[in-house]
PAZA-49199 format. One record per residue: residue number from 1; residue in one letter; y, x, z of N, C-alpha, C in turn. Coordinates in steps of 0.2 Angstrom, whole numbers. Layout:
N
<NUM 'A' <Y X Z> <Y X Z> <Y X Z>>
...
***
This chain:
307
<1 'X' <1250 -537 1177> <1244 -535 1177> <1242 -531 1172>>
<2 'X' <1237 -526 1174> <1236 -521 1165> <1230 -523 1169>>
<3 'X' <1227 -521 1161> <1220 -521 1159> <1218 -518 1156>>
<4 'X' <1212 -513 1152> <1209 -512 1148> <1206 -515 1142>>
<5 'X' <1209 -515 1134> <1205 -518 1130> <1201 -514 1125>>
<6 'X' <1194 -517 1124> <1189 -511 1120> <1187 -517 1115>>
<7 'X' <1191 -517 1108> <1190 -518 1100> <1183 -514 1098>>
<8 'X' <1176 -516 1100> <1170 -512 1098> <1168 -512 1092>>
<9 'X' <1169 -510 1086> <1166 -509 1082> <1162 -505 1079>>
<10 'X' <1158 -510 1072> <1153 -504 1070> <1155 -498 1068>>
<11 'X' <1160 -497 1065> <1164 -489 1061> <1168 -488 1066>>
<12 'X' <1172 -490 1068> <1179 -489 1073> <1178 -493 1081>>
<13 'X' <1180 -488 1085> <1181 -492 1091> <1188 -490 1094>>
<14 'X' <1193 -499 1095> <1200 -495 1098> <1198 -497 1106>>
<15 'X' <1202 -492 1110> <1205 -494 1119> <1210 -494 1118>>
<16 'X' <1213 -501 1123> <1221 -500 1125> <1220 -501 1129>>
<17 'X' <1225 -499 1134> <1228 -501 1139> <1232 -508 1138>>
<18 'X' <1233 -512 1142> <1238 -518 1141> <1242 -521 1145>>
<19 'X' <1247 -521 1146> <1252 -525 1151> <1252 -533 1149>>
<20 'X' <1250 -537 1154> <1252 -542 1152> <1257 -547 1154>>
<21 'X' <1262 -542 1159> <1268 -546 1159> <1272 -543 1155>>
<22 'X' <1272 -538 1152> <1275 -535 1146> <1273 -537 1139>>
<23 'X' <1268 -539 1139> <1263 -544 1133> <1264 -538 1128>>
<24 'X' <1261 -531 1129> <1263 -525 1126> <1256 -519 1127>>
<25 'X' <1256 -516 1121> <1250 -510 1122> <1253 -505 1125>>
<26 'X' <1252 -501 1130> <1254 -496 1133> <1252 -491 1132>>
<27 'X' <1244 -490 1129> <1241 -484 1127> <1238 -484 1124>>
<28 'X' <1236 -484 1117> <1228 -483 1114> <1228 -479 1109>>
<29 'X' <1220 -480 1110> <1216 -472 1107> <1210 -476 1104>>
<30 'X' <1209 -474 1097> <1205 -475 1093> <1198 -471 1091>>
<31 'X' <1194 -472 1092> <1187 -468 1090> <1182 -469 1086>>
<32 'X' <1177 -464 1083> <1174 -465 1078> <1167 -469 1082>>
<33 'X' <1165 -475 1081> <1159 -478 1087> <1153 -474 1086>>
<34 'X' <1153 -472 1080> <1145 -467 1080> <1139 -471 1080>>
<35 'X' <1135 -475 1080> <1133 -479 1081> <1125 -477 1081>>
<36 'X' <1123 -472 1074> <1118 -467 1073> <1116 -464 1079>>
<37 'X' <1122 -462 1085> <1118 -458 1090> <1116 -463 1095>>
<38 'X' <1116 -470 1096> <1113 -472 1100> <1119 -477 1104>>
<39 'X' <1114 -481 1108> <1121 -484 1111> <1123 -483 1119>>
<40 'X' <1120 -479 1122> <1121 -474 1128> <1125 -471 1125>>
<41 'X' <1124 -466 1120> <1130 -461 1121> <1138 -464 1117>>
<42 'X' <1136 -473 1114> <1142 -473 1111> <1145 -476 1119>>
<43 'X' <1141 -480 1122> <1145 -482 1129> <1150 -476 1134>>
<44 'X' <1146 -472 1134> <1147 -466 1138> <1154 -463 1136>>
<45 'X' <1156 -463 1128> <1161 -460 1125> <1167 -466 1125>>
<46 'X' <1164 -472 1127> <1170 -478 1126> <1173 -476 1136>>
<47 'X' <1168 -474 1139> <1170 -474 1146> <1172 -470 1149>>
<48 'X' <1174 -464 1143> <1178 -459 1145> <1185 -462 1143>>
<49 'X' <1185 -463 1137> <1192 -464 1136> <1194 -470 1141>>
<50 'X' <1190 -475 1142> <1194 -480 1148> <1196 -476 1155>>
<51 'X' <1191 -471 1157> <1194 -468 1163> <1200 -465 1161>>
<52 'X' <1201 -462 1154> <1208 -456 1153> <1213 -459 1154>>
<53 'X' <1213 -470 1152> <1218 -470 1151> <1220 -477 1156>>
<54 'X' <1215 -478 1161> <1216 -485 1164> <1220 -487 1168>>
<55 'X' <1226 -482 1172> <1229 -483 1176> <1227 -485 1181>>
<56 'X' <1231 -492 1184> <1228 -495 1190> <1227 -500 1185>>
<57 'X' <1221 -503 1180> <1219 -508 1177> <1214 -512 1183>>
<58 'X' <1215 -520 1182> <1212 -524 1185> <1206 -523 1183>>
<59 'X' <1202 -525 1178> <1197 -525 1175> <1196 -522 1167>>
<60 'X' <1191 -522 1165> <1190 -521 1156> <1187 -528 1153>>
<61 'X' <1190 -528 1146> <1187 -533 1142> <1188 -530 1135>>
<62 'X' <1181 -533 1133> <1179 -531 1129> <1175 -535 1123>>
<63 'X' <1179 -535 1118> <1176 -539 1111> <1172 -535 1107>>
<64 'X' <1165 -538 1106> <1161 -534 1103> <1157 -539 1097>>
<65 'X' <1154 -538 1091> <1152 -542 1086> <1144 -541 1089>>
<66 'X' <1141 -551 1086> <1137 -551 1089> <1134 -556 1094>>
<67 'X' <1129 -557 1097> <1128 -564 1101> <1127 -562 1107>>
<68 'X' <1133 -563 1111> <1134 -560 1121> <1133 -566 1124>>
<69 'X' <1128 -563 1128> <1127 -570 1134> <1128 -562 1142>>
<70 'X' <1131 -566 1145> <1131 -563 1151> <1133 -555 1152>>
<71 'X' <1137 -554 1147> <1137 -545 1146> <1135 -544 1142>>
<72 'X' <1128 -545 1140> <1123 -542 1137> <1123 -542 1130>>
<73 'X' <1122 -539 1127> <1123 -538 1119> <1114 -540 1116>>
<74 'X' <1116 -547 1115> <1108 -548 1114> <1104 -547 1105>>
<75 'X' <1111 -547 1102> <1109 -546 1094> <1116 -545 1093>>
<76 'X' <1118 -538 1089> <1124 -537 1082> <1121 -535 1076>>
<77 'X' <1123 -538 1073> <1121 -531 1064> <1126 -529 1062>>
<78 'X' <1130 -528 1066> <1135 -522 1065> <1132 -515 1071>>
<79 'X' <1128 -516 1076> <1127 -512 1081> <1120 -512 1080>>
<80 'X' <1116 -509 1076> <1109 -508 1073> <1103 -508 1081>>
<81 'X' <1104 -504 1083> <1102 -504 1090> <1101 -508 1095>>
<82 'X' <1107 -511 1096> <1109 -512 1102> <1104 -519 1101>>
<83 'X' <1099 -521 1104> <1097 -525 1106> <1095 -526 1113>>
<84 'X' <1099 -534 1116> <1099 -534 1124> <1102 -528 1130>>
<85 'X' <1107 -527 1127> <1111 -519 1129> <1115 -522 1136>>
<86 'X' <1112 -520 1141> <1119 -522 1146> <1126 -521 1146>>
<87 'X' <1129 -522 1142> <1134 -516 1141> <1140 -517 1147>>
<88 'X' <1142 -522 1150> <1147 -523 1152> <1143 -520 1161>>
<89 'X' <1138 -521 1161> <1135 -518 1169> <1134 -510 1165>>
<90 'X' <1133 -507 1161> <1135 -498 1159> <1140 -497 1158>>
<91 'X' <1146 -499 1156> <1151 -498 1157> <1156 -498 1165>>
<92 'X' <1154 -504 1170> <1157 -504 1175> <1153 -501 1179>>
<93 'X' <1149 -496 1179> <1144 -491 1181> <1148 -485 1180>>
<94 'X' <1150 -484 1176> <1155 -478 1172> <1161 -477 1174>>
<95 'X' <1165 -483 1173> <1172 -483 1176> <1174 -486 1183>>
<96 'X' <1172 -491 1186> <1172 -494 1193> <1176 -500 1189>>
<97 'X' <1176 -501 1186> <1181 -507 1184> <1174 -514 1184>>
<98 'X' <1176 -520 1185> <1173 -525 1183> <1174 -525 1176>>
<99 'X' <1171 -528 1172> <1170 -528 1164> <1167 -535 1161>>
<100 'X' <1171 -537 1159> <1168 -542 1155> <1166 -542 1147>>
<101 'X' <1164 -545 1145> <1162 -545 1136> <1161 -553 1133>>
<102 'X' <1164 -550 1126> <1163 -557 1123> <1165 -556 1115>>
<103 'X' <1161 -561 1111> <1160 -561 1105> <1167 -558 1103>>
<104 'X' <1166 -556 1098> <1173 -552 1095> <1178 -557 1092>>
<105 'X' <1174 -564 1088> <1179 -570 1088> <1181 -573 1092>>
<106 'X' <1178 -573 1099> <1180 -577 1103> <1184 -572 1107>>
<107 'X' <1184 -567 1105> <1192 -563 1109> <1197 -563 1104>>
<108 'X' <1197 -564 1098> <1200 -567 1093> <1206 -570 1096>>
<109 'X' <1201 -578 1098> <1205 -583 1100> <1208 -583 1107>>
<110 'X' <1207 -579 1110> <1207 -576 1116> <1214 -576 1115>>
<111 'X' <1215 -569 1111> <1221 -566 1111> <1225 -569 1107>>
<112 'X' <1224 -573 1106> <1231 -579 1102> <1234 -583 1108>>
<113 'X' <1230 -587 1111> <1230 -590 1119> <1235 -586 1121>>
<114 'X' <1234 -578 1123> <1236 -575 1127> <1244 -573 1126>>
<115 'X' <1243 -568 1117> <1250 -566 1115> <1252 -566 1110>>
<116 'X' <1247 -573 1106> <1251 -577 1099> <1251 -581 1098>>
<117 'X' <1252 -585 1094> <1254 -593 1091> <1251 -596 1096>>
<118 'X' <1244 -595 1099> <1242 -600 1103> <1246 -599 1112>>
<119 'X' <1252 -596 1113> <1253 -596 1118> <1255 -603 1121>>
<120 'X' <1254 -605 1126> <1256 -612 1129> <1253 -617 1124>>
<121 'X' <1248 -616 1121> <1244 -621 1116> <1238 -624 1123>>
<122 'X' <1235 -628 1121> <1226 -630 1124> <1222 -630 1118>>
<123 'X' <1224 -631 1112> <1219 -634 1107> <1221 -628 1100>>
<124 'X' <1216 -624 1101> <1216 -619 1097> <1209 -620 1091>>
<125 'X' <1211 -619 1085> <1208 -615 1082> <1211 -607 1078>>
<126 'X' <1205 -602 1078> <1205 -597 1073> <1200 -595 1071>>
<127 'X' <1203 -592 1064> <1200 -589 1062> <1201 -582 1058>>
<128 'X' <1195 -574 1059> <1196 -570 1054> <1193 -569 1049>>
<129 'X' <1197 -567 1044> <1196 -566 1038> <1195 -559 1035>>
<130 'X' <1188 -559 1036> <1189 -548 1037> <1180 -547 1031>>
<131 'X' <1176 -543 1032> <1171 -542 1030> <1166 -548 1030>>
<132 'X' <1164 -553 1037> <1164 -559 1036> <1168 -564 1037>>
<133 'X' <1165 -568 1040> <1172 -575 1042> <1169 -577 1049>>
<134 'X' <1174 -575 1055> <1172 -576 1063> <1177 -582 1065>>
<135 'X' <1177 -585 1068> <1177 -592 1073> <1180 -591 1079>>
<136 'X' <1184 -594 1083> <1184 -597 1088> <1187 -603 1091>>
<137 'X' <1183 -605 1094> <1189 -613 1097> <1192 -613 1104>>
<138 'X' <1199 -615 1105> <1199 -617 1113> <1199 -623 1112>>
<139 'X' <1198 -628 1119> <1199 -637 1119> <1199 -636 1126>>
<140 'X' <1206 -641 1128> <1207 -641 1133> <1209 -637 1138>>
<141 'X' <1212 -630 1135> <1211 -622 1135> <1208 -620 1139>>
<142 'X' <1201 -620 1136> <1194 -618 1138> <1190 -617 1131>>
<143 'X' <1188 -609 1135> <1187 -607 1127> <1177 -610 1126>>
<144 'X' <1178 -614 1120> <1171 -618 1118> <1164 -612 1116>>
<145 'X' <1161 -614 1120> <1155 -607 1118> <1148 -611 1116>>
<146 'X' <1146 -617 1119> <1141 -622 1118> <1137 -617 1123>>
<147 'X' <1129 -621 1122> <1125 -619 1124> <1123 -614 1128>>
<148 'X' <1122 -609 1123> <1118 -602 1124> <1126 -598 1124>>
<149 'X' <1131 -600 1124> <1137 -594 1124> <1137 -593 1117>>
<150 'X' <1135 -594 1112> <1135 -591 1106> <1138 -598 1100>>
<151 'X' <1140 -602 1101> <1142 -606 1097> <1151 -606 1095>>
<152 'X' <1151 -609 1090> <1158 -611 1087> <1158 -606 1082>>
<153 'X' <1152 -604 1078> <1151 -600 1073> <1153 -603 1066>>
<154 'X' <1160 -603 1066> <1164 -606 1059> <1165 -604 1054>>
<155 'X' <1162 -597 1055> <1160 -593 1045> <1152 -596 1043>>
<156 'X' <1150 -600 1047> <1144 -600 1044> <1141 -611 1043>>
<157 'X' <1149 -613 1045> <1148 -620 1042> <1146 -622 1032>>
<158 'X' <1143 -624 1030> <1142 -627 1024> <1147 -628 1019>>
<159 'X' <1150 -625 1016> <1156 -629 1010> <1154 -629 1004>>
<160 'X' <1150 -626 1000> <1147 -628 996> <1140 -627 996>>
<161 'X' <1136 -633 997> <1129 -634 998> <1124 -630 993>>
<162 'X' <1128 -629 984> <1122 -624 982> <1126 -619 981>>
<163 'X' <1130 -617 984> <1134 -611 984> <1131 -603 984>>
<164 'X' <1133 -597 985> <1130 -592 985> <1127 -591 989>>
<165 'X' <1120 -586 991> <1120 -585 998> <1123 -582 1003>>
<166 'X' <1122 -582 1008> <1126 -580 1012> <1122 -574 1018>>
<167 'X' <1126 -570 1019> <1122 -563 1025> <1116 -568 1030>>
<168 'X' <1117 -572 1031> <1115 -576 1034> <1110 -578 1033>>
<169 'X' <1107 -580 1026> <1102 -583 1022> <1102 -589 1021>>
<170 'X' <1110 -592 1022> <1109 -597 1022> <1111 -599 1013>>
<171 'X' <1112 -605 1011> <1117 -605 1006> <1124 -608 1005>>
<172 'X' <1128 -605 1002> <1136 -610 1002> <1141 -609 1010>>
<173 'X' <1139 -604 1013> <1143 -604 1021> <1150 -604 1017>>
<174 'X' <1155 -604 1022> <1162 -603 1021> <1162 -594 1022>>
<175 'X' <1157 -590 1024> <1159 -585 1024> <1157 -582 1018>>
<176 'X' <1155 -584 1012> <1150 -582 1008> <1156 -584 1003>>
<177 'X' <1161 -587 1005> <1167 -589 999> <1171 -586 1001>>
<178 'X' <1175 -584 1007> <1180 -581 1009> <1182 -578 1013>>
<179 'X' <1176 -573 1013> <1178 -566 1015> <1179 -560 1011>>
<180 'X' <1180 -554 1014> <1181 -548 1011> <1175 -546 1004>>
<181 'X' <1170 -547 1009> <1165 -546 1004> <1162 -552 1000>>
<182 'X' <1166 -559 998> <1165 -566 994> <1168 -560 989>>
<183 'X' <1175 -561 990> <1179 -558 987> <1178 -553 981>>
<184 'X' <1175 -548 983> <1174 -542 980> <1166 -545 976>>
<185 'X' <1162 -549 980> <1155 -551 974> <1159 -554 971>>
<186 'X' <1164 -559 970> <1166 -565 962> <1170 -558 959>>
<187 'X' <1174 -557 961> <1178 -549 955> <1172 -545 953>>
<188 'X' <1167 -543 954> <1163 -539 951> <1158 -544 946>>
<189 'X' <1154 -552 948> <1153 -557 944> <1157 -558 938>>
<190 'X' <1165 -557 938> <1170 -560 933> <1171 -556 929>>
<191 'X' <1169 -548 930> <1169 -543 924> <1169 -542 916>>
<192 'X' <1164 -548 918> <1161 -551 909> <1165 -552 906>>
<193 'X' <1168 -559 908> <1173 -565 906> <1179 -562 905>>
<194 'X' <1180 -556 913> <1187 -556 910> <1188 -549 911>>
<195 'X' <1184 -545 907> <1185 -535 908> <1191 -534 907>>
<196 'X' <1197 -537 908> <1203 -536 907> <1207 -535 912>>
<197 'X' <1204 -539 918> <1209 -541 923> <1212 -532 927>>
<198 'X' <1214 -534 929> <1218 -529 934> <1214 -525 940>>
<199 'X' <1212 -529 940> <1207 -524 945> <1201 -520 944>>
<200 'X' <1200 -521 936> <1195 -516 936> <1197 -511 935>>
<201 'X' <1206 -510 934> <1209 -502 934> <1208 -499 942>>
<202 'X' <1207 -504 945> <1206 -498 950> <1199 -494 952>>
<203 'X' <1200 -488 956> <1195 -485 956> <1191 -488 961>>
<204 'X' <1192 -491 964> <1187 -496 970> <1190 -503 970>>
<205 'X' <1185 -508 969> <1188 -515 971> <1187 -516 977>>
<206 'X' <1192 -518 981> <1193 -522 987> <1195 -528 989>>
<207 'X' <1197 -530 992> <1198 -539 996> <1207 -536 992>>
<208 'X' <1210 -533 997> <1215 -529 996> <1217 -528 987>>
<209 'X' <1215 -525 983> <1215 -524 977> <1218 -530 974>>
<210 'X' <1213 -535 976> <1211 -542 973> <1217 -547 976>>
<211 'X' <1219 -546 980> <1224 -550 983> <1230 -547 977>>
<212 'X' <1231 -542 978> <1236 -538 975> <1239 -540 968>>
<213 'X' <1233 -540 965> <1231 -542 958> <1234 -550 956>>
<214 'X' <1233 -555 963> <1234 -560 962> <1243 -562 962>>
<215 'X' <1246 -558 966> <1253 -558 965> <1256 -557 956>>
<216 'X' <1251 -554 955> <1254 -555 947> <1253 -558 941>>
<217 'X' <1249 -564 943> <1248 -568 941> <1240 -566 935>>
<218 'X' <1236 -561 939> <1229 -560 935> <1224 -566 934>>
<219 'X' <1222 -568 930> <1218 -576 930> <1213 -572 933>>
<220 'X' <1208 -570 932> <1203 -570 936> <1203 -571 942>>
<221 'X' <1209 -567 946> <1211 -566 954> <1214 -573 956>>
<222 'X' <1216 -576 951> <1219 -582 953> <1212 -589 955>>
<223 'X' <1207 -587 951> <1203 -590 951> <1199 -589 957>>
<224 'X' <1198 -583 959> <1196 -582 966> <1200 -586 970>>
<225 'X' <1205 -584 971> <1211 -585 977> <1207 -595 977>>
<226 'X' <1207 -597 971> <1207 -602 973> <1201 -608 973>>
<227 'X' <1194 -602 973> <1189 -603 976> <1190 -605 984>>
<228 'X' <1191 -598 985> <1193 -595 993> <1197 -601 997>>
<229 'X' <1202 -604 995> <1207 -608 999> <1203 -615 994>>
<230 'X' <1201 -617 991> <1198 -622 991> <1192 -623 998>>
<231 'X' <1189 -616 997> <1182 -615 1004> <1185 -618 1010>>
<232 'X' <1189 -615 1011> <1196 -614 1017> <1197 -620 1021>>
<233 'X' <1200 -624 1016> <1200 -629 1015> <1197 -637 1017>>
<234 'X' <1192 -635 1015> <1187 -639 1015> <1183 -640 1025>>
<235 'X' <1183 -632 1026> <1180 -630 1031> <1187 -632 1036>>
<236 'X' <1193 -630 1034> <1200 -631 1039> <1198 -639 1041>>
<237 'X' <1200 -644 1036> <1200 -650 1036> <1195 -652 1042>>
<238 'X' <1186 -650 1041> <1182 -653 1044> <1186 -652 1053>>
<239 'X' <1187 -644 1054> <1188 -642 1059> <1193 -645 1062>>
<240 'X' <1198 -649 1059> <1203 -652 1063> <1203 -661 1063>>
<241 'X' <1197 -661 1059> <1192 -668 1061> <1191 -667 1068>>
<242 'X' <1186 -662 1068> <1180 -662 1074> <1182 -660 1082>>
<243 'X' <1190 -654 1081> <1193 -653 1087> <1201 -655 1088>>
<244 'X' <1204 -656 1083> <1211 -661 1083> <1213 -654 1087>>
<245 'X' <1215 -649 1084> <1220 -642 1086> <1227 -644 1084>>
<246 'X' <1230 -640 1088> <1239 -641 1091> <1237 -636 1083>>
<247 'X' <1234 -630 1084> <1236 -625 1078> <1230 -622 1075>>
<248 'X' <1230 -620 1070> <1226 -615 1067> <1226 -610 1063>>
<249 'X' <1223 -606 1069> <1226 -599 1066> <1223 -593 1062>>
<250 'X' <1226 -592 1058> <1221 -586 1053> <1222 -580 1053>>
<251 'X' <1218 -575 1052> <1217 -568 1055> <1214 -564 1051>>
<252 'X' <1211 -557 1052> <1209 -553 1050> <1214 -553 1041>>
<253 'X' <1209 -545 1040> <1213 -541 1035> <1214 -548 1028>>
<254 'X' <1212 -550 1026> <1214 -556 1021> <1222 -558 1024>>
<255 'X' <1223 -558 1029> <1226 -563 1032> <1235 -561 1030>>
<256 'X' <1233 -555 1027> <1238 -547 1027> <1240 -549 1019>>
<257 'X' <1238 -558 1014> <1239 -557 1009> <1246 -565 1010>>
<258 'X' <1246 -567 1017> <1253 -572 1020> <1253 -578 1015>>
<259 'X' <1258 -579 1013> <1260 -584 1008> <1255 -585 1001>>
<260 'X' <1254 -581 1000> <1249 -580 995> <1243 -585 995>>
<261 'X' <1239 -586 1000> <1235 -590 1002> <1236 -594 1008>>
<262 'X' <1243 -595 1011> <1244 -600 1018> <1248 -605 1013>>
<263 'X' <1251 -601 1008> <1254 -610 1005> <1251 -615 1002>>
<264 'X' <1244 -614 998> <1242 -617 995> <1235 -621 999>>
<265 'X' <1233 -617 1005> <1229 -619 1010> <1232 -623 1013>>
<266 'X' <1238 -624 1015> <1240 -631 1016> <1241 -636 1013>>
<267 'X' <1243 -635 1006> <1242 -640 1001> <1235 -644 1003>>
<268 'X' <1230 -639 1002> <1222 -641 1000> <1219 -644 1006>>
<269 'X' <1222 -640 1013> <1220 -644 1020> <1222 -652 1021>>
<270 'X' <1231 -653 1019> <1233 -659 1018> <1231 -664 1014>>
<271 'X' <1228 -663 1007> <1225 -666 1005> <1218 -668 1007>>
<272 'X' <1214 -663 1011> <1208 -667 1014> <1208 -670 1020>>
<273 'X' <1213 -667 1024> <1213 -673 1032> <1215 -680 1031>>
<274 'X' <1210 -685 1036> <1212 -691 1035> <1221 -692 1038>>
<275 'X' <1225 -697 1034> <1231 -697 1036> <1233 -700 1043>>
<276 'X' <1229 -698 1048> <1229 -702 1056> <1231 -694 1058>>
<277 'X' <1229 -690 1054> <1229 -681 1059> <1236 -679 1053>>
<278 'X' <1239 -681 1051> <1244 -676 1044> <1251 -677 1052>>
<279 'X' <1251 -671 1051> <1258 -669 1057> <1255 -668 1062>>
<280 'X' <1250 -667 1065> <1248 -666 1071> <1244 -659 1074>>
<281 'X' <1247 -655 1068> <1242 -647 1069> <1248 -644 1064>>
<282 'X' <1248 -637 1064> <1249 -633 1059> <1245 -627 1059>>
<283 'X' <1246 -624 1053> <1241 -616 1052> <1246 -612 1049>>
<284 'X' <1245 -608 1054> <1249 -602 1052> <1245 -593 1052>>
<285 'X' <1247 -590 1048> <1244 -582 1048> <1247 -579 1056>>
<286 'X' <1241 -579 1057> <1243 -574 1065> <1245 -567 1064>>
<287 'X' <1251 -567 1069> <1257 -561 1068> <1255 -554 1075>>
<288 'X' <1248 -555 1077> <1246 -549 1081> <1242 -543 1077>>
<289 'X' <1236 -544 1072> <1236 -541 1065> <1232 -535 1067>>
<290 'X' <1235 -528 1067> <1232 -522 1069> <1232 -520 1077>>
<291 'X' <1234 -526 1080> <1234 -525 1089> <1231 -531 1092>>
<292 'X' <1227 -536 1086> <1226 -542 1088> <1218 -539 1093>>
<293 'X' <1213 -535 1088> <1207 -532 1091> <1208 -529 1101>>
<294 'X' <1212 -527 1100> <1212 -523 1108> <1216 -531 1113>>
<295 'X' <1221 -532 1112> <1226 -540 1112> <1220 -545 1113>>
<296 'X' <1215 -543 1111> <1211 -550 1113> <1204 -547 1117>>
<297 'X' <1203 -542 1116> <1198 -541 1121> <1200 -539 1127>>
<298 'X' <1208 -537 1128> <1211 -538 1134> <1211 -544 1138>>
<299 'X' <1212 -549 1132> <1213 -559 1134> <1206 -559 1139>>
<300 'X' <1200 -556 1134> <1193 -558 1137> <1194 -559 1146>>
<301 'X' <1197 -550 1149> <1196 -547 1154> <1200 -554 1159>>
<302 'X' <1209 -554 1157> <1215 -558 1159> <1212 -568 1159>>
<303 'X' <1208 -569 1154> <1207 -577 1156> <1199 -575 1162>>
<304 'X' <1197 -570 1163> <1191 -575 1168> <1195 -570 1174>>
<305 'X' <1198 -566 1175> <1203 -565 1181> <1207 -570 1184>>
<306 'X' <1209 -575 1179> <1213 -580 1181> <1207 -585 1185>>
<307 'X' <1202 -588 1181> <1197 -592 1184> <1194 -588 1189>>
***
């Protein structure tokens, strides 16, 4: 079966075509989303490309950031506009395709289900590790939404109670410790202490940079690193209290720093679960990566075709 998958983002939007007996991208094409011009015309320019390139696709799915109940894009703050947007009935107005949509973490976990570590699993978690920290669970392979469709929001659990704040407002989330942009506030915070480290040679600090740094043994970067996978940690642990996963998988651009941070986050995970759960899970760095985004909004389109 193909399908169409639409990676929506704020900066970048990808389409792919997707085979899913091939578990392979067959076509895609990246674009700039524009955002500034509105979300008619960003819909309009995603719906050309899906006609250029849809073949005989079954349907579209589509991962967008944000809180989606029924298609609708009810709030993003990566999509300034887009409030209560139907986007999945403008879209299948466009192309003739049925269209599904769903939180961009829960396409996440989608595409792990579908064409990584979670294949042949029921009891998933993941997570990405990108600009914030996104979520998703399956149990009983059925992907967990709660209530309103908007739950299993696991960048935004508690790990340190007087911790920093968080985009959120909240204080102490796990996203506020070990995301992309945790990372770059504590190296710019540690300048004082340590105006020597390695990363302030560079002309931009990054997550990237900072990871970099850490392969070399830079105390500061070490000292993040081991905020970070302490936060990890602490948040991993609770999550394989509360859903008992086959596996747990980690993602987004952090995810791109491997053993770095998966060897000692197991250390620090093993040390917090009760010894009823020790061998009953593993976590591993997801090996989908730069085709995980389209791979998993494809999943969205592929799991409710099968229901």
């Amino acid at each position: 079966m193909k399908v169409v998958g639409v990676d929506l983002g704020g900066t970048t939007t990808t389409i792919g075509l997707v085979d899913s007996e091939k578990e392979s991208i067959v076509n895609k094409v990246q674009i700039d989303t524009n955002v500034h011009e509105g979300y008619v015309r960003v819909i309009e320019r995603i719906s050309r490309v899906i006609n250029d390139i849809k073949d005989d696709s079954a349907a579209v799915g589509v991962g967008c950031p944000g809180s989606i109940y029924e298609g609708v894009v009810r709030f993003s703050p990566n999509l300034p506009d887009w409030k209560d947007v139907p986007l999945a009935k403008m879209i299948e107005e466009r192309t003739g395709l049925k269209t599904f949509v769903e939180n961009d973490a829960n396409s996440f976990v989608l595409g792990e289900k579908w064409f990584g570590d979670g294949k042949g699993k029921k009891h998933i978690v993941a997570l990405t590790l990108g600009t914030g920290v996104g979520g998703g669970v399956i149990t009983h392979g059925i992907l967990l939404k709660g209530h309103l469709g908007i739950g299993a929001e696991l960048g935004h659990v508690t790990v340190m109670p007087r911790g920093p704040i968080c985009g959120c407002g909240n204080y102490g989330c796990l996203e506020a410790l070990a995301s992309a942009t945790a990372i770059v506030r504590m190296a710019n915070e540690g300048k004082k202490k340590y105006p020597d480290s390695l990363i302030f040679k560079s002309e931009k600090i990054t997550a990237k940079v900072v990871m970099d740094a850490a392969r070399m043994g830079d105390e500061l970067v070490v000292r993040i690193r081991d905020i970070m996978v302490e936060s990890l940690g602490i948040a991993i642990a609770g999550f394989i209290h509360i859903f008992n996963p086959e596996i747990v998988i980690i993602g987004g651009g952090i995810a791109r720093a491997g053993d770095l941070i998966l060897n000692p986050l197991k250390k620090e995970v093993k040390r917090r679960v009760m010894p009823s759960f020790e061998g009953t899970y593993e976590i591993v760095i997801s090996k989908l990566l730069d085709d995980s985004g389209v791979l998993g909004a494809a999943s969205v389109a592929l799991e409710r075709l099968e229901v």
